[in-house]
N, CA, C and O atoms as CSV, one atom per row, in Angstrom:
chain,resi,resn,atom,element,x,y,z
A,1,UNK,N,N,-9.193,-67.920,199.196
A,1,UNK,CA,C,-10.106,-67.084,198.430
A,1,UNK,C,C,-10.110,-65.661,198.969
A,1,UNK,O,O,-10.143,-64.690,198.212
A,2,UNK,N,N,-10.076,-65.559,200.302
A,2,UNK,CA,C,-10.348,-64.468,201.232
A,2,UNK,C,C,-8.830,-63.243,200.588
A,2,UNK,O,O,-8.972,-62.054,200.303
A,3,UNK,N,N,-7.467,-64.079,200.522
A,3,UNK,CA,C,-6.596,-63.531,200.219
A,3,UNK,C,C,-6.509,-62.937,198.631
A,3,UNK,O,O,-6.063,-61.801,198.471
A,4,UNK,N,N,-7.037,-63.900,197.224
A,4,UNK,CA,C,-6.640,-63.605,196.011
A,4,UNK,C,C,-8.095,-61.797,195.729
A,4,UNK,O,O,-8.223,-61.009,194.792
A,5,UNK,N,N,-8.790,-61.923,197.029
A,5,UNK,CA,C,-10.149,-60.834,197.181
A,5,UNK,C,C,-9.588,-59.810,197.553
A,5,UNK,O,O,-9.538,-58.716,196.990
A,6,UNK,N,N,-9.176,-60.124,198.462
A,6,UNK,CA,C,-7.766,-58.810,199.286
A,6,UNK,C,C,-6.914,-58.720,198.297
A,6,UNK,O,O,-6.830,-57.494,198.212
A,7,UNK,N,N,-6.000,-59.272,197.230
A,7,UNK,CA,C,-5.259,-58.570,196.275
A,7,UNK,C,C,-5.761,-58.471,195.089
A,7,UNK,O,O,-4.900,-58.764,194.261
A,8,UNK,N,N,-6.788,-58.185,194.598
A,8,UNK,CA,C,-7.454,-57.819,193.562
A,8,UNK,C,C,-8.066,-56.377,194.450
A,8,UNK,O,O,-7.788,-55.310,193.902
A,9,UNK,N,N,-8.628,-56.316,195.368
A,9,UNK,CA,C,-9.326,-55.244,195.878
A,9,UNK,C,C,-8.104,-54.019,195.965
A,9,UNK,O,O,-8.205,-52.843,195.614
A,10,UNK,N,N,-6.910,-54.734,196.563
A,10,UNK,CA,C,-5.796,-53.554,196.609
A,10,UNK,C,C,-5.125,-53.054,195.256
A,10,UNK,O,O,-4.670,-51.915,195.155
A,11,UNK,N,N,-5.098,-53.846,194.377
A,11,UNK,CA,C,-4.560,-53.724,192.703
A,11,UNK,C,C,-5.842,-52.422,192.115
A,11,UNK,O,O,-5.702,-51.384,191.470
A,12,UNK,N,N,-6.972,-53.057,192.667
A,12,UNK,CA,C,-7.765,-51.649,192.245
A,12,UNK,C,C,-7.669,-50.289,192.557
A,12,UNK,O,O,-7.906,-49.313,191.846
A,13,UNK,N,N,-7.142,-50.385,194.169
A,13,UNK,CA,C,-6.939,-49.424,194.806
A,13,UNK,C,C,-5.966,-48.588,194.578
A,13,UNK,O,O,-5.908,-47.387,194.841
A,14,UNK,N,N,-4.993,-49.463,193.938
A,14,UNK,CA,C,-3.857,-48.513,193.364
A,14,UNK,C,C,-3.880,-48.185,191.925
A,14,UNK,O,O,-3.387,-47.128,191.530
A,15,UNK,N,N,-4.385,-48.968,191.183
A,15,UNK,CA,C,-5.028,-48.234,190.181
A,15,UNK,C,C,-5.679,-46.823,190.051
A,15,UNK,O,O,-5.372,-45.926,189.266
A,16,UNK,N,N,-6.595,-46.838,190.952
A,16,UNK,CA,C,-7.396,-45.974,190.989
A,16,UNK,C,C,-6.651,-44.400,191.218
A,16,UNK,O,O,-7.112,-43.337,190.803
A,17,UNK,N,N,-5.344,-44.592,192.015
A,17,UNK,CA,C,-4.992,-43.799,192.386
A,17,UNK,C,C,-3.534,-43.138,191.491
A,17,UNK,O,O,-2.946,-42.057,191.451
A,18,UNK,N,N,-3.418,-44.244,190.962
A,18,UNK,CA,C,-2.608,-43.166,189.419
A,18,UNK,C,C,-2.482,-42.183,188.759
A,18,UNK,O,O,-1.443,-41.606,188.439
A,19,UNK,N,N,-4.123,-41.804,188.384
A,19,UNK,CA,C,-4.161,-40.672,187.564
A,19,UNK,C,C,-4.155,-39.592,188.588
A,19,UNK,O,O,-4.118,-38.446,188.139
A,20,UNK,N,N,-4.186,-39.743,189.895
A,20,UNK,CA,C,-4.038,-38.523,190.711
A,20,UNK,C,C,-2.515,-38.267,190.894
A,20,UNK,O,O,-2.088,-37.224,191.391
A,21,UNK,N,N,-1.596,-39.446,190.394
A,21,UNK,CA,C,-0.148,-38.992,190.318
A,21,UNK,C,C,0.554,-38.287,189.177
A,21,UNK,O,O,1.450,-37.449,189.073
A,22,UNK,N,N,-0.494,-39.210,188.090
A,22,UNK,CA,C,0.361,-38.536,186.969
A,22,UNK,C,C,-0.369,-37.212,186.792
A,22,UNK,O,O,0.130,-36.593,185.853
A,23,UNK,N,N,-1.509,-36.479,187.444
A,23,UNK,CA,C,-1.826,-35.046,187.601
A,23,UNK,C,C,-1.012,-34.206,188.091
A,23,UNK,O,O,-1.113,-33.003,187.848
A,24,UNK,N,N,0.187,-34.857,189.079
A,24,UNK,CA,C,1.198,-34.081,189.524
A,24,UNK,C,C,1.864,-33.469,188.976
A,24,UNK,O,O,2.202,-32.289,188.892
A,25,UNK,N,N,2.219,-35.087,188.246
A,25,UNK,CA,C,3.407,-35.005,187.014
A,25,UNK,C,C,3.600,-33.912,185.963
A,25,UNK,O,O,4.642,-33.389,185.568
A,26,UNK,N,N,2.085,-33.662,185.545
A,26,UNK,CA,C,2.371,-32.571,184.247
A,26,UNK,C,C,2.684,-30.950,184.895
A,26,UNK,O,O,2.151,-29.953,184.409
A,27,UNK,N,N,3.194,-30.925,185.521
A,27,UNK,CA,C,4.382,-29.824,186.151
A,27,UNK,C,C,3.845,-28.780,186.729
A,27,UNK,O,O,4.614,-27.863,187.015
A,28,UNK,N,N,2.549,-28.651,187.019
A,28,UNK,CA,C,1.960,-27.578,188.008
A,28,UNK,C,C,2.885,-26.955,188.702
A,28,UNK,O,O,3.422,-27.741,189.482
A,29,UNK,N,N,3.438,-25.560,188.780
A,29,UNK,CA,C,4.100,-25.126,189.974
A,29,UNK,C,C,3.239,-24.206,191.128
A,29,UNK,O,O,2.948,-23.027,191.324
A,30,UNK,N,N,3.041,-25.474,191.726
A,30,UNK,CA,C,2.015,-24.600,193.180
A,30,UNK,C,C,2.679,-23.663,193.434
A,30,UNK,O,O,2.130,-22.561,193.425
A,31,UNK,N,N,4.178,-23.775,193.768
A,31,UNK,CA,C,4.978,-22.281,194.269
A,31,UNK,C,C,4.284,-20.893,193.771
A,31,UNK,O,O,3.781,-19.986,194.434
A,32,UNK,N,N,4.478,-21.096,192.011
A,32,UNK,CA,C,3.989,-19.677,191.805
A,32,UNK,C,C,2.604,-19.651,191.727
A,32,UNK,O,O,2.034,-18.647,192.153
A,33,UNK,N,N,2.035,-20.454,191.321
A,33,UNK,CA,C,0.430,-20.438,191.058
A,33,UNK,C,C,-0.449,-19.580,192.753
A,33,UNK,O,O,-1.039,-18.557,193.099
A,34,UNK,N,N,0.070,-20.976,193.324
A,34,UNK,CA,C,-0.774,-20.210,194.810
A,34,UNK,C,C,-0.010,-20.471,196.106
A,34,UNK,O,O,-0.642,-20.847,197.093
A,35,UNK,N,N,1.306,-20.294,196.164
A,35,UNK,CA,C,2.313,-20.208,197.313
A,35,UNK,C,C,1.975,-21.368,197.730
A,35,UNK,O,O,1.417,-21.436,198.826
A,36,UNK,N,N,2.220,-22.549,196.984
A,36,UNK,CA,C,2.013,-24.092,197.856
A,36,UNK,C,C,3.431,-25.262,197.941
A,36,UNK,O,O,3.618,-25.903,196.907
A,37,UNK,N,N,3.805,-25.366,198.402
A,37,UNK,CA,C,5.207,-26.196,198.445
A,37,UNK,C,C,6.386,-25.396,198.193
A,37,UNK,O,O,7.150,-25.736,197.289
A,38,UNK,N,N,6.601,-24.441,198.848
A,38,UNK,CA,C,7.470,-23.303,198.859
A,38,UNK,C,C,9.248,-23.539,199.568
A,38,UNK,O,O,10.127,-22.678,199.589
A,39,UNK,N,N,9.337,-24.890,200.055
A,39,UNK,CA,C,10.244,-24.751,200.517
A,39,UNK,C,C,11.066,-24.218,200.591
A,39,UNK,O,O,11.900,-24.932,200.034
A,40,UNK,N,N,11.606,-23.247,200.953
A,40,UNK,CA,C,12.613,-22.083,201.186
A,40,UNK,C,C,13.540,-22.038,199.362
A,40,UNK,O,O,14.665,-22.099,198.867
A,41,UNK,N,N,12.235,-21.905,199.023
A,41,UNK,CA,C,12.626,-21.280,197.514
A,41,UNK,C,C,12.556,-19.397,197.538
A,41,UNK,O,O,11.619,-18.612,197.682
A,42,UNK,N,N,14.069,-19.210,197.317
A,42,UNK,CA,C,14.182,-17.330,197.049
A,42,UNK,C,C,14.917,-18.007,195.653
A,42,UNK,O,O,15.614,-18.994,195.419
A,43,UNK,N,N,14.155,-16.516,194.627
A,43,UNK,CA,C,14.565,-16.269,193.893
A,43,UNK,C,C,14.852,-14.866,193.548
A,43,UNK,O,O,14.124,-14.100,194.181
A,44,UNK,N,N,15.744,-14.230,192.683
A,44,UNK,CA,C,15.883,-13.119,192.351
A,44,UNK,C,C,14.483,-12.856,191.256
A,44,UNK,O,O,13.718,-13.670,190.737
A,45,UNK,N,N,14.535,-11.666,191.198
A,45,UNK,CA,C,13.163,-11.147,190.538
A,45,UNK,C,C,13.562,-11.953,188.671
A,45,UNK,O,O,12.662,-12.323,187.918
A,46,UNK,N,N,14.999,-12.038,188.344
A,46,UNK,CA,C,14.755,-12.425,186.869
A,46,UNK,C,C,14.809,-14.058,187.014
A,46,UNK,O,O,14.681,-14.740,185.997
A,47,UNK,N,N,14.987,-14.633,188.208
A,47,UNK,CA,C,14.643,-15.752,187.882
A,47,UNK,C,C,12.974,-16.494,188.013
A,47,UNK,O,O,12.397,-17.415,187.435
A,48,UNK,N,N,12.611,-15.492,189.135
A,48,UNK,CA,C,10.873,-15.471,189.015
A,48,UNK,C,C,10.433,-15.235,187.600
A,48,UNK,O,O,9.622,-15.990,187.063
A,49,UNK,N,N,10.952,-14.207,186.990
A,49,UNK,CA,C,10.689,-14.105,185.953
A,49,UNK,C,C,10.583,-15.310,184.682
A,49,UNK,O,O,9.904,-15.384,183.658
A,50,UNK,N,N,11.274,-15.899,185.103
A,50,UNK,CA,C,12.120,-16.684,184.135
A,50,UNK,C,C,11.400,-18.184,184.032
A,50,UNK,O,O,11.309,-18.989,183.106
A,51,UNK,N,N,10.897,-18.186,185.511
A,51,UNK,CA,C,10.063,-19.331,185.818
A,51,UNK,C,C,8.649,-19.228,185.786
A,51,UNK,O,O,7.925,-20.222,185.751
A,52,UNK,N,N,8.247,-18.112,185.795
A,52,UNK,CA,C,6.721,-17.417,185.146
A,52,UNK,C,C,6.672,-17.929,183.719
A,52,UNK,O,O,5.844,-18.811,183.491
A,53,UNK,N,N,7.536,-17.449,182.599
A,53,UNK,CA,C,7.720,-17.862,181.791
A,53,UNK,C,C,7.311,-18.963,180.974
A,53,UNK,O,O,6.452,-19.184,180.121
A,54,UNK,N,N,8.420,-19.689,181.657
A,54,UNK,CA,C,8.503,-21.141,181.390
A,54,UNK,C,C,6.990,-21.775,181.894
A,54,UNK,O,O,6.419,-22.231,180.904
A,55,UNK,N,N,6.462,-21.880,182.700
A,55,UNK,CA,C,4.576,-22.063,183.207
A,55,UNK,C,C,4.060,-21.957,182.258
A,55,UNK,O,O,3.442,-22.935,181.835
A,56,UNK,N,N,4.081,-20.571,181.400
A,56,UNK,CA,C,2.660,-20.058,180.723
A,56,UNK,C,C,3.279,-20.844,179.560
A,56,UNK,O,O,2.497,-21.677,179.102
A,57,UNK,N,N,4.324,-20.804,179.039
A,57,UNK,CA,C,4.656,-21.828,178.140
A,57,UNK,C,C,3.830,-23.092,177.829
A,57,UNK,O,O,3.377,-23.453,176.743
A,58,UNK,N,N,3.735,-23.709,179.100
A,58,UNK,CA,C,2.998,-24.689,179.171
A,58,UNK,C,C,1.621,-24.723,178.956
A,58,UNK,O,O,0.999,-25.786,178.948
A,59,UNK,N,N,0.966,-23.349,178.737
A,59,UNK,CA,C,0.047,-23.201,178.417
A,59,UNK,C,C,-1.012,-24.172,179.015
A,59,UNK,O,O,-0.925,-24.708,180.120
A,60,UNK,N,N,-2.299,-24.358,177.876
A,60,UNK,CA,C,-3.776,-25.182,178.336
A,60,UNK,C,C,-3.289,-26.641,178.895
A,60,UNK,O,O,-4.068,-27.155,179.697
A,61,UNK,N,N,-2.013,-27.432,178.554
A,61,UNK,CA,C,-2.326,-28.492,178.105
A,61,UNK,C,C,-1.786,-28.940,180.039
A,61,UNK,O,O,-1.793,-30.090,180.477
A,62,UNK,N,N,-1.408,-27.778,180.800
A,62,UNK,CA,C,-1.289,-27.729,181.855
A,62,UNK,C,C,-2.329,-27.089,182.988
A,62,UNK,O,O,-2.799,-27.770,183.899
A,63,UNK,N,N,-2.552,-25.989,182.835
A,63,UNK,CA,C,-2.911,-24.768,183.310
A,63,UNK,C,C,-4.639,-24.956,183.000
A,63,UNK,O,O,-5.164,-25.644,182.125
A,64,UNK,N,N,-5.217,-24.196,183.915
A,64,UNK,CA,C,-6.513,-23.834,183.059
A,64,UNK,C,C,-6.564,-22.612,182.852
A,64,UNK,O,O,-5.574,-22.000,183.251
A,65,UNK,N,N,-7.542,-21.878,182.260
A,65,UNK,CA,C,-7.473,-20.591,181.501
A,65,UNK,C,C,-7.134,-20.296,182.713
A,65,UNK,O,O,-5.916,-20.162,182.825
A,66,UNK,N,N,-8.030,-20.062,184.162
A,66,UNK,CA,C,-8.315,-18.849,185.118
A,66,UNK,C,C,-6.865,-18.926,185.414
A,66,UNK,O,O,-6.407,-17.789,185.306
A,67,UNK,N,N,-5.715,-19.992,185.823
A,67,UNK,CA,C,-4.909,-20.352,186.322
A,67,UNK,C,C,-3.210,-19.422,185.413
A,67,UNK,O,O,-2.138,-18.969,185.814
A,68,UNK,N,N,-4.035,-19.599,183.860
A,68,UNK,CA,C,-2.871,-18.741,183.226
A,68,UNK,C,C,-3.131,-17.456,183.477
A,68,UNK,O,O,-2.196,-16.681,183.679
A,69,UNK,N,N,-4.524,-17.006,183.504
A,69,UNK,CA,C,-5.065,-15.569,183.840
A,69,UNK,C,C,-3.685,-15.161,184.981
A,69,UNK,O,O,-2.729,-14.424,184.742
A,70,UNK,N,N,-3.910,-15.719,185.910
A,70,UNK,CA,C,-2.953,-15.797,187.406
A,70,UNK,C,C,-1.263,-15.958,186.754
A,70,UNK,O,O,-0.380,-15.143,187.025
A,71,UNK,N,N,-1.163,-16.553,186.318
A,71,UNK,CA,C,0.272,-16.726,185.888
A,71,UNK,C,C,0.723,-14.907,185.234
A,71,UNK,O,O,1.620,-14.168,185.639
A,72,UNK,N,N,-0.311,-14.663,184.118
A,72,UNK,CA,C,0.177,-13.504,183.316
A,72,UNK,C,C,-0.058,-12.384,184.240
A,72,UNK,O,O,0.331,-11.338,183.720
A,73,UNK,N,N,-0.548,-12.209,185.414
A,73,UNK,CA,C,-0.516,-11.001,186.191
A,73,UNK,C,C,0.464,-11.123,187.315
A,73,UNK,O,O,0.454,-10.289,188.220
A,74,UNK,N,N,1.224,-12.018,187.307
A,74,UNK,CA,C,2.241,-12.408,188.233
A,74,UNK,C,C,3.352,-12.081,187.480
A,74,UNK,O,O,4.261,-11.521,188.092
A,75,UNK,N,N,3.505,-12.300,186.275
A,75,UNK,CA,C,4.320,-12.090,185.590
A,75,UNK,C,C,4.778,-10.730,185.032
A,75,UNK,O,O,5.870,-10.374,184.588
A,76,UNK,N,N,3.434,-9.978,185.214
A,76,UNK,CA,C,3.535,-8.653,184.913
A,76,UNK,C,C,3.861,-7.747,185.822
A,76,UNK,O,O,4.417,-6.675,185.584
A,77,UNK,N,N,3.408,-8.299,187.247
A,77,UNK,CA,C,3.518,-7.761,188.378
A,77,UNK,C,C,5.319,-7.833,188.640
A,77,UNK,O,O,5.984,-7.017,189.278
A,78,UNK,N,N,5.668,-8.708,188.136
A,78,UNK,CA,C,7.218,-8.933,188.505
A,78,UNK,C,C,8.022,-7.842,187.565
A,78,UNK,O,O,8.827,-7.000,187.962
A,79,UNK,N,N,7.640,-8.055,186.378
A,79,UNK,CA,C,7.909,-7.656,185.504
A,79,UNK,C,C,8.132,-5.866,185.807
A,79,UNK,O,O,9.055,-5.117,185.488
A,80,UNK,N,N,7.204,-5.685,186.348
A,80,UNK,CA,C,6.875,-3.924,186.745
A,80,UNK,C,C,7.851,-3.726,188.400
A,80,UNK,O,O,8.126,-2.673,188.975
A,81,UNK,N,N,8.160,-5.035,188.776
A,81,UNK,CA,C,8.952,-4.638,190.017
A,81,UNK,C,C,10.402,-4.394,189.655
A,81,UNK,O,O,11.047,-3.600,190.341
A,82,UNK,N,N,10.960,-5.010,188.637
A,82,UNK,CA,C,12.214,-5.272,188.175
A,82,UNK,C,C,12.382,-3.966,187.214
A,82,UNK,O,O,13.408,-3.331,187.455
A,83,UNK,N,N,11.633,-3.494,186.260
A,83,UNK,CA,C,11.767,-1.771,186.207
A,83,UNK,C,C,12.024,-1.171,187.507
A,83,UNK,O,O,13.141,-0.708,187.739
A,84,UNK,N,N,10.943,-1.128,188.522
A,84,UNK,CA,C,11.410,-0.422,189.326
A,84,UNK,C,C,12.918,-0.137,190.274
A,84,UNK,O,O,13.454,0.808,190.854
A,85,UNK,N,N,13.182,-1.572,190.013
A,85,UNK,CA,C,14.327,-1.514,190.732
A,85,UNK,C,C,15.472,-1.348,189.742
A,85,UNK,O,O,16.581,-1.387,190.275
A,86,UNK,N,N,15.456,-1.159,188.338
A,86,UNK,CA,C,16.530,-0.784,187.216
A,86,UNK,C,C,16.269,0.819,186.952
A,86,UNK,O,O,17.148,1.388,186.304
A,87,UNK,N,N,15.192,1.568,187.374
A,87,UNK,CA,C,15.129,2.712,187.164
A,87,UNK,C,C,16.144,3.573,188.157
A,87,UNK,O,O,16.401,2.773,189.056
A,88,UNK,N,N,16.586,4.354,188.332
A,88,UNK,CA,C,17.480,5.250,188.668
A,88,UNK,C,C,16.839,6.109,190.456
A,88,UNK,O,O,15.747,6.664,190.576
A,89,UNK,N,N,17.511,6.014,191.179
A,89,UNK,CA,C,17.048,6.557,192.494
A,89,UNK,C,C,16.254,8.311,192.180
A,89,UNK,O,O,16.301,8.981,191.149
A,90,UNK,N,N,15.864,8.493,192.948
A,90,UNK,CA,C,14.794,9.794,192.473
A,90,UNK,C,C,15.807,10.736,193.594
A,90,UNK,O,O,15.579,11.931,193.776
């Protein structure tokens, strides 16, 4: 009895802990959002770009508003670095 208590108690336990996986799943990129799991990711400025992008794409059904707020000023911010560096030496 002691045992079929212990695997019903652990079947819950992993239950329970699912929807905190499949929260992963829908593609958050900590990298750009808030520098989190960065592993020696360099990118060139158009592929930051490129991967900004692709995020806001994903829009609400990922993101929350404040979070796209953050995405579109990252994006702009890049956006304004990559002029700078296509504009012509002074």
């Amino acid at each position: 009895m002691k045992r079929f208590a212990l695997l019903v108690l652990a079947g819950l336990v992993a239950m329970g802990s699912v929807p905190a996986f499949a929260a992963d799943a829908g593609g958050k990129d900590e990298c750009l959002l808030i520098s989190k799991n960065c592993k020696d990711e360099v990118d060139s400025i158009q592929q930051k770009i490129r991967r900004i992008q692709k995020e806001i794409k994903k829009g609400g059904k990922v993101y929350t508003a404040d979070e796209l707020k953050k995405l579109h000023a990252k994006l702009k911010e890049a956006n304004q670095v990559l002029e700078d560096l296509e504009r012509p030496g002074k």
